[in-house]
C-alpha positions in Angstrom: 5.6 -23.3 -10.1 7.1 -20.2 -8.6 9.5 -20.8 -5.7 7.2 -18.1 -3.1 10.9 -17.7 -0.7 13.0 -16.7 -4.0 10.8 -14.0 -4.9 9.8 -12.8 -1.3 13.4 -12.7 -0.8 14.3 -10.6 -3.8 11.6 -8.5 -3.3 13.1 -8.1 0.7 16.1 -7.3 -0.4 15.4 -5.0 -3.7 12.9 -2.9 -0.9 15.7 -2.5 1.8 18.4 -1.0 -1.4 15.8 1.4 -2.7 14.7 2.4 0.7 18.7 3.0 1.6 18.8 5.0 -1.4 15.4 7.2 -1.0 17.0 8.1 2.7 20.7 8.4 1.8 20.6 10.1 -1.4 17.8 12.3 -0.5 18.5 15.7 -1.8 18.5 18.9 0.5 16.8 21.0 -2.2 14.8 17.7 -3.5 12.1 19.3 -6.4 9.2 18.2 -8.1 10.1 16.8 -11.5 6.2 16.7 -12.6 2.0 16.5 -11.8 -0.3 14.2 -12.3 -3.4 14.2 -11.5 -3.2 18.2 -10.3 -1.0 19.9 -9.3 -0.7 18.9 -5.8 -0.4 15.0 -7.3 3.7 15.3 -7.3 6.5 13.2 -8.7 9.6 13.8 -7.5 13.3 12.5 -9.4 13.8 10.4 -6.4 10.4 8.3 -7.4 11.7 8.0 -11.0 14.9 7.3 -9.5 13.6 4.4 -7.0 11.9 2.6 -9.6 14.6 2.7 -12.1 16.6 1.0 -9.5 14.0 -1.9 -8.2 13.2 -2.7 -12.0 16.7 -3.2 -12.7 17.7 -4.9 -9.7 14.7 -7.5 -10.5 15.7 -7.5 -14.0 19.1 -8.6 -13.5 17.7 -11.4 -11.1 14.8 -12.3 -13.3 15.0 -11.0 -16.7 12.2 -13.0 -18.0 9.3 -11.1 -15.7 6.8 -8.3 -16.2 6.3 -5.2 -14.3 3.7 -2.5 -13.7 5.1 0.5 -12.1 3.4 3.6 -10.9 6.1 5.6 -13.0 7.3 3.6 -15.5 4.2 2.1 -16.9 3.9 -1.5 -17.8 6.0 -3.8 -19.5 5.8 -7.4 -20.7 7.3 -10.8 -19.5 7.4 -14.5 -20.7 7.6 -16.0 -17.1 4.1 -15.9 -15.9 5.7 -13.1 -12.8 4.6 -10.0 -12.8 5.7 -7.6 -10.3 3.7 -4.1 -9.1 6.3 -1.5 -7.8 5.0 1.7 -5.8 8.7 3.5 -5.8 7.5 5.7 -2.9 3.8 5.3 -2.1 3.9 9.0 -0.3 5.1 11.3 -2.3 4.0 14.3 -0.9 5.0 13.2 3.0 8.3 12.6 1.5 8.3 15.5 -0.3 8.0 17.6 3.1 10.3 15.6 5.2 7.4 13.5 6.7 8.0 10.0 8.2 5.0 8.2 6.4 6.6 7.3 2.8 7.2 3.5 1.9 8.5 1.6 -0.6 5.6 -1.2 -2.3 6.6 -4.4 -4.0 4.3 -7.2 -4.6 4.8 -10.6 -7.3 1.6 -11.5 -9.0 1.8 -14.7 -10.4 -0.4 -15.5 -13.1 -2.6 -13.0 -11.9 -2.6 -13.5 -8.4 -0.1 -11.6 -6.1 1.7 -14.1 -4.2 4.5 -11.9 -2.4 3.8 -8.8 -0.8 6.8 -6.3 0.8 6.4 -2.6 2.2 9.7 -0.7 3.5 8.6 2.3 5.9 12.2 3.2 6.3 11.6 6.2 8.3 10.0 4.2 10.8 12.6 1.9 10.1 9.8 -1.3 9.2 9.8 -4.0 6.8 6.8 -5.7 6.7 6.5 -9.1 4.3 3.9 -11.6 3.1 4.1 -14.6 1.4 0.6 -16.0 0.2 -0.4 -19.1 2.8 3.0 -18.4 5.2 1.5 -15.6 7.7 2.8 -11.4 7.5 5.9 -10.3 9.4 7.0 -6.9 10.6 11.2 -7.2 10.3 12.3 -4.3 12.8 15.6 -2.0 12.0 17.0 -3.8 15.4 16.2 -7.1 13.6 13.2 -8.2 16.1 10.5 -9.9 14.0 7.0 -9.7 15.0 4.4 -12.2 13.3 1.4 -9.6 12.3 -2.5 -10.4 13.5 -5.4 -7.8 12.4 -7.3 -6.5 15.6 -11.2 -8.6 16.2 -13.9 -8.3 18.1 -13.3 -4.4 17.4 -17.4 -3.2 17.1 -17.8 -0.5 14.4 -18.2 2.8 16.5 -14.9 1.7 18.5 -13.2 1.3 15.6 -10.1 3.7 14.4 -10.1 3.8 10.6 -7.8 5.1 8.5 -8.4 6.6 5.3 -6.7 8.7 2.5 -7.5 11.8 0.3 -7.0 11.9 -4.0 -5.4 14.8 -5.2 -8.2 15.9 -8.2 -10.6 18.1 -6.4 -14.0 16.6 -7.3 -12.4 13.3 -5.9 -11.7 15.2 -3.0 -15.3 16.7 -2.7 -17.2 13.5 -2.7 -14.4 11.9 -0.3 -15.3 14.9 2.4 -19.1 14.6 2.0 -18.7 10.7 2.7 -16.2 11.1 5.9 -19.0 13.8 7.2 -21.2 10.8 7.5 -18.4 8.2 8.4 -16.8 10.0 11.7 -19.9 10.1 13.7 -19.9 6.9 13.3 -16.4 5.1 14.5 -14.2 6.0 16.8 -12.0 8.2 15.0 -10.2 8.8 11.8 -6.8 8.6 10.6 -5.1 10.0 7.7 -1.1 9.0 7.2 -0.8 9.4 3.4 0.3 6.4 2.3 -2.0 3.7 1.5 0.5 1.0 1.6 1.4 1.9 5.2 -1.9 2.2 6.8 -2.7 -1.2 5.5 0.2 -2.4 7.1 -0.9 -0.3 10.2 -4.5 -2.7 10.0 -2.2 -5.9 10.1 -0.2 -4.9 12.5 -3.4 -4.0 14.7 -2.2 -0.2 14.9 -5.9 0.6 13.3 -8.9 -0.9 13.3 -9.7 -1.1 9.5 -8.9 1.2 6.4 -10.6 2.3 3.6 -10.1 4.8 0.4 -11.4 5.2 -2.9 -8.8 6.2 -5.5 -6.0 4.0 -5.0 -4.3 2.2 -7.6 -3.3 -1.2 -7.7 0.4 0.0 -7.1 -1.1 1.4 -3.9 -2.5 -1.5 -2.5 -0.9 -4.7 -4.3 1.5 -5.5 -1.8 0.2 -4.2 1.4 -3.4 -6.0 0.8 -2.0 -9.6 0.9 0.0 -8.1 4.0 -3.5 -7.9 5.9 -5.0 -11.0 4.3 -2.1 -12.5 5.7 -2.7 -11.1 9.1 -6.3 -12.5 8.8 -7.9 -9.9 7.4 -9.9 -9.4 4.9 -9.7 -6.7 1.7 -11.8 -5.7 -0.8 -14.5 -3.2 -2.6 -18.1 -2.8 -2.1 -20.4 -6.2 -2.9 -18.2 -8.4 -3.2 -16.1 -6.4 -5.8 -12.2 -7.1 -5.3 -10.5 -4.1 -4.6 -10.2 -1.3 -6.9 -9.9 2.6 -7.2 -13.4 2.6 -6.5 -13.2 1.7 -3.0 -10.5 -0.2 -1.5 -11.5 -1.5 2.2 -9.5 -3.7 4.9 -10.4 -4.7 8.2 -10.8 -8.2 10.1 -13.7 -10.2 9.1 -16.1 -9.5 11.8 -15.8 -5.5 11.4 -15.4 -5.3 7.6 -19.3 -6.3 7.0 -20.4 -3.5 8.9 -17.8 -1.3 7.8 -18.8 -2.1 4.4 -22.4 -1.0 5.1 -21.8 2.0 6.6 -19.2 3.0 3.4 -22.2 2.0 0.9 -24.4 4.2 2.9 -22.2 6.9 3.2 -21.6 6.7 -0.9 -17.8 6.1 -0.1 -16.9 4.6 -3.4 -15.7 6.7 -6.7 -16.7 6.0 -10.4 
């Protein structure tokens, strides 16, 4: 069995280093270093950089675990600990100077994530979950705050946040199903990081969030944040979540957000 506090804790403290670096070593004239998905889908060397430094710190730590990186790809482990790294889930914000980038680090244990972390540093936030022990927002000054979703929200009061692909048929069908979304909740949000608006849904700064095209990368870590928070995560019937559609909201306003999503033909693939 895993000890939960010695992998939260080296996830904690590998997420606080890489976030130090990201800000610190930021360059002035920072460039992209390649696409993906289109053009507009950057990497930049400080992404390549961040996860060359969180797989190595791990490594040292725990050189017997896998890893699944958005970056680097996936690697193999004998220890039954896998962890998924999101270097800087927000590129493009951090490409332009924008607060809304974070660092993603989440241990899956025999398939299951167990440990969940997400550094906005810019915001200067650490939020942490440990499977069964409650989500935490650890502030810059140190205060910690123990993280509860927002109920008894009803749908069209509801603030949702959402997020955008890069690939411009992804893009299409996402537009078409906001036009039939908005009239229906309060309003929409749209940070551009899909690790930090879940943490915005446990920490009750949205109602609920929903997106399709996010990889597991995207969402490891910040989904057991809001399960942890009480809420609950996951695709359309019953799916778990996927980058087909990844929901989160508290129970009582994620059946009838998942309704309206399957009406409004929300999901992708």
């Amino acid at each position: 069995m895993q000890d939960l506090q010695e992998l939260l804790e080296l996830a904690i403290s590998t997420a606080e280093v890489a976030a130090v670096m990201l800000v610190d070593k930021r360059p002035a004239d920072l460039g992209v270093a390649y696409t993906k998905s289109s053009s507009t889908d950057v990497v930049t060397e400080m992404d390549r950089a961040s996860e060359r430094l969180i797989v190595d710190r791990i490594r040292a730590a725990r050189p017997g675990d896998a890893f699944l990186g958005e970056e680097g790809g996936e690697t193999g482990g004998s220890s039954g600990v896998r962890w998924i790294i999101d270097p800087i889930d927000g590129t493009v914000n951090y490409l332009y100077d924008l607060p809304d980038w974070a660092v993603s680090i989440a241990a899956e244990v025999d398939g299951e994530v167990l440990v969940g972390v997400v550094a906005v540093p810019m915001r200067g936030e650490l939020y942490t979950a440990a499977r069964g022990q409650g989500s935490h927002l650890v502030r810059v000054d140190g205060s910690i705050r123990q993280l509860r979703c927002n109920t008894g929200v009803p749908l069209d009061q509801a603030l949702i946040a959402t997020g955008f692909g890069y690939a411009a048929e992804l893009r299409a069908r996402q537009a078409e199903a906001l036009l039939r979304v908005l009239p229906r909740v309060r309003d929409i949000r749209r940070g551009g990081s899909a690790a930090a608006d879940l943490c915005s849904v446990a920490a009750g700064r949205v109602d609920a969030y929903y997106e399709s095209g996010p990889k597991i990368w995207d969402f490891a870590a910040g989904a057991l944040i809001v399960q942890e928070a009480g809420g609950s995560v996951g695709g359309l019937h019953g799916a778990p979540p996927s980058a087909g559609l990844t929901m989160a909201a508290a129970p009582d306003l994620f059946a009838p957000l998942h309704d309206l999503l399957d009406e409004a033909g929300a999901a992708s693939g």
